[in-house]
Kinemage of the C-alpha trace (Angstrom):
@kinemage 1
@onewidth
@group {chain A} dominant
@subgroup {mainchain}
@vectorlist {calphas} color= white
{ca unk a 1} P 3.529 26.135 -12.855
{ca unk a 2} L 1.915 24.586 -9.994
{ca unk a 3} L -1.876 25.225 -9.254
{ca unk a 4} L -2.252 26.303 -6.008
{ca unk a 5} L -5.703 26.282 -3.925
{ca unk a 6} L -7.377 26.489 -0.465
{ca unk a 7} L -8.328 22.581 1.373
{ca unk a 8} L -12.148 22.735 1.856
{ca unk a 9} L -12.091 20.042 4.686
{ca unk a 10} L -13.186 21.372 8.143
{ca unk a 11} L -10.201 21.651 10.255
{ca unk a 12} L -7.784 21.875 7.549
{ca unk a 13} L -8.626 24.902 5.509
{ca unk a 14} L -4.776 25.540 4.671
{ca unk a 15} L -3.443 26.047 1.210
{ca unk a 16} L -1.626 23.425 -0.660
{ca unk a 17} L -0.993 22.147 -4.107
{ca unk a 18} L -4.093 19.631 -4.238
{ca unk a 19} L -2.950 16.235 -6.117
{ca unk a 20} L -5.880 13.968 -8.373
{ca unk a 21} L -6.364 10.586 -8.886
{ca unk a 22} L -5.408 9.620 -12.508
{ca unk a 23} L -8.021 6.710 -12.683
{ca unk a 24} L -10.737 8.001 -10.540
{ca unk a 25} L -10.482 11.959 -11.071
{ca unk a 26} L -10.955 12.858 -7.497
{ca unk a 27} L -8.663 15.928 -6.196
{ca unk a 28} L -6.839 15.569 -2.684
{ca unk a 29} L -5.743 17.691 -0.026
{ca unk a 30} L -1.946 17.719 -0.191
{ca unk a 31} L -1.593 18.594 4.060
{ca unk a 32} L -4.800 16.628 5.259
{ca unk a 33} L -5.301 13.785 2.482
{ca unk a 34} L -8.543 13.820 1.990
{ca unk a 35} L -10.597 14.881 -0.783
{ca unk a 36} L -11.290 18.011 -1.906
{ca unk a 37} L -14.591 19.561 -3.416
{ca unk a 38} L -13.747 22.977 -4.528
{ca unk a 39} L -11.567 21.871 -7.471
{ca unk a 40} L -13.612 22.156 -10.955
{ca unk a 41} L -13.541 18.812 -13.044
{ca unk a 42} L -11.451 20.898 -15.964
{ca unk a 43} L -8.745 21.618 -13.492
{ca unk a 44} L -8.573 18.457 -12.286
{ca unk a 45} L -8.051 17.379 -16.303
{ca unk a 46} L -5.793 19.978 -16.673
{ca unk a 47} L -3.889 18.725 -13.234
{ca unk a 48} L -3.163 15.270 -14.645
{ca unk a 49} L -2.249 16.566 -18.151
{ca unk a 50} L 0.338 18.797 -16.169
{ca unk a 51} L 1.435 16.039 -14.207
{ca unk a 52} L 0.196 17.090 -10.671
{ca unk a 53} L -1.647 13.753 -9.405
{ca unk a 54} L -1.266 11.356 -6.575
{ca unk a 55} L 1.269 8.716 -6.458
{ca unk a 56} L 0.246 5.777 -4.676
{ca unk a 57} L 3.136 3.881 -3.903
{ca unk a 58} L 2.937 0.156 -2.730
{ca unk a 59} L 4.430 -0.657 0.760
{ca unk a 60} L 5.806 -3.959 0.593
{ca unk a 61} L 7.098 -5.371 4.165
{ca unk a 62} L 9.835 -7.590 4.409
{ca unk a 63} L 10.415 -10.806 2.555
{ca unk a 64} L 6.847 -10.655 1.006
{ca unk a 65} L 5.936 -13.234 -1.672
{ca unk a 66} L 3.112 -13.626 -3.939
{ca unk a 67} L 1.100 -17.190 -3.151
{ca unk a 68} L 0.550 -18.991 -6.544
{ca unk a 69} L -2.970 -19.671 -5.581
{ca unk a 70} L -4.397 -16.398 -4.853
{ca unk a 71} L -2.263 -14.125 -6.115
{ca unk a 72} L -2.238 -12.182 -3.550
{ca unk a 73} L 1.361 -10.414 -1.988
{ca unk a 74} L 2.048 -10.065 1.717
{ca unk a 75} L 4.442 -11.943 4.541
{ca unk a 76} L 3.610 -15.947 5.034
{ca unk a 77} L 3.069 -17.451 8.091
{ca unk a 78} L 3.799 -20.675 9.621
{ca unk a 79} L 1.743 -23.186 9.875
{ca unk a 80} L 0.277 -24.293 12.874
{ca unk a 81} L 3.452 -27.379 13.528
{ca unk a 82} L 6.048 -23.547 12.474
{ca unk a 83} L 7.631 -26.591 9.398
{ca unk a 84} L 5.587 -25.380 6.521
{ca unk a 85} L 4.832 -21.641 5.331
{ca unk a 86} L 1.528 -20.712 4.435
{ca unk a 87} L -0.200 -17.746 2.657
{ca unk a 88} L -1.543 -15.176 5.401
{ca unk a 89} L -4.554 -14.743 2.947
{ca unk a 90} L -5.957 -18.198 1.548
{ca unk a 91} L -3.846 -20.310 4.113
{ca unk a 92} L -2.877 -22.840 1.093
{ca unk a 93} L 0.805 -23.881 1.259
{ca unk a 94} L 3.463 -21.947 -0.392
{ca unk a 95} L 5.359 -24.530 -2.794
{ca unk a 96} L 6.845 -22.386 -5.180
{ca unk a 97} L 9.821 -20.072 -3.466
{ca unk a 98} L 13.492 -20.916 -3.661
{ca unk a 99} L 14.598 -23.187 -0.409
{ca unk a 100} L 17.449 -20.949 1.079
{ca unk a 101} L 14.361 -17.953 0.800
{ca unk a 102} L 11.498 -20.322 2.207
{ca unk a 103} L 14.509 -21.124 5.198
{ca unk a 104} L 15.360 -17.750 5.701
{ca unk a 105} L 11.664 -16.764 6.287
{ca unk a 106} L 11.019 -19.446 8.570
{ca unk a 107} L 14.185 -19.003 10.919
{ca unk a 108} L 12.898 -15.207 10.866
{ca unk a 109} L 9.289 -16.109 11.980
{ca unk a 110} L 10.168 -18.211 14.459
{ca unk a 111} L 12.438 -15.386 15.699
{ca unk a 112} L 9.844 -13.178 15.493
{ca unk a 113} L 7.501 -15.549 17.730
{ca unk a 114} L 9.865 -16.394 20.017
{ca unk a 115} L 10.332 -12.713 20.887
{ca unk a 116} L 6.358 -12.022 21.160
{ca unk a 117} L 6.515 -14.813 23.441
{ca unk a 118} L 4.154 -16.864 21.735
């Protein structure tokens, strides 16, 4: 059975089946998104007991790749020569993906820039 309540956030105000955060317990607005205040801490236990919390679901774009120095995921770049791809987040090169993926990339960049007009 799905608990049911009334969004507390001004211009909202609708009623929805609010959704909490498993780590940090907070309850959200299932129509606006943002947080609601009028759900008691025990229903918000009870929520994630029942099952009712927020799924966050990571977006990955296309042909992202995790750089082995930072460990951070998103698309490379080119450098600044367009020969060698780099991590969009530390700039370090990217040395350990598989040559027909690292080609595939580039030839898709350079695509990409040539149709920005860059």
């Amino acid at each position: 059975m799905d608990y049911r309540s009334f969004c507390d956030n001004k211009g909202c105000g609708k009623e929805m089946r609010p959704v909490v955060d498993k780590d940090t317990l907070i309850a959200y607005c299932t129509e606006c998104g943002k947080p609601v205040n009028n759900v008691s801490i025990f229903m918000r236990r009870q929520l994630v007991a029942n099952g009712q919390t927020r799924r966050t679901e990571k977006k990955k774009l296309a042909w992202s790749v995790k750089c082995n120095h930072c460990d951070q995921e998103g698309p490379p770049e080119l450098d600044k020569a367009g020969n060698i791809l780099i991590c969009s987040f530390c700039g370090k090169e990217l040395d350990k993906i598989a040559r027909p993926f690292a080609q595939m990339i580039k030839v898709n960049l350079q695509a990409q820039k040539r149709a920005n007009g860059e």
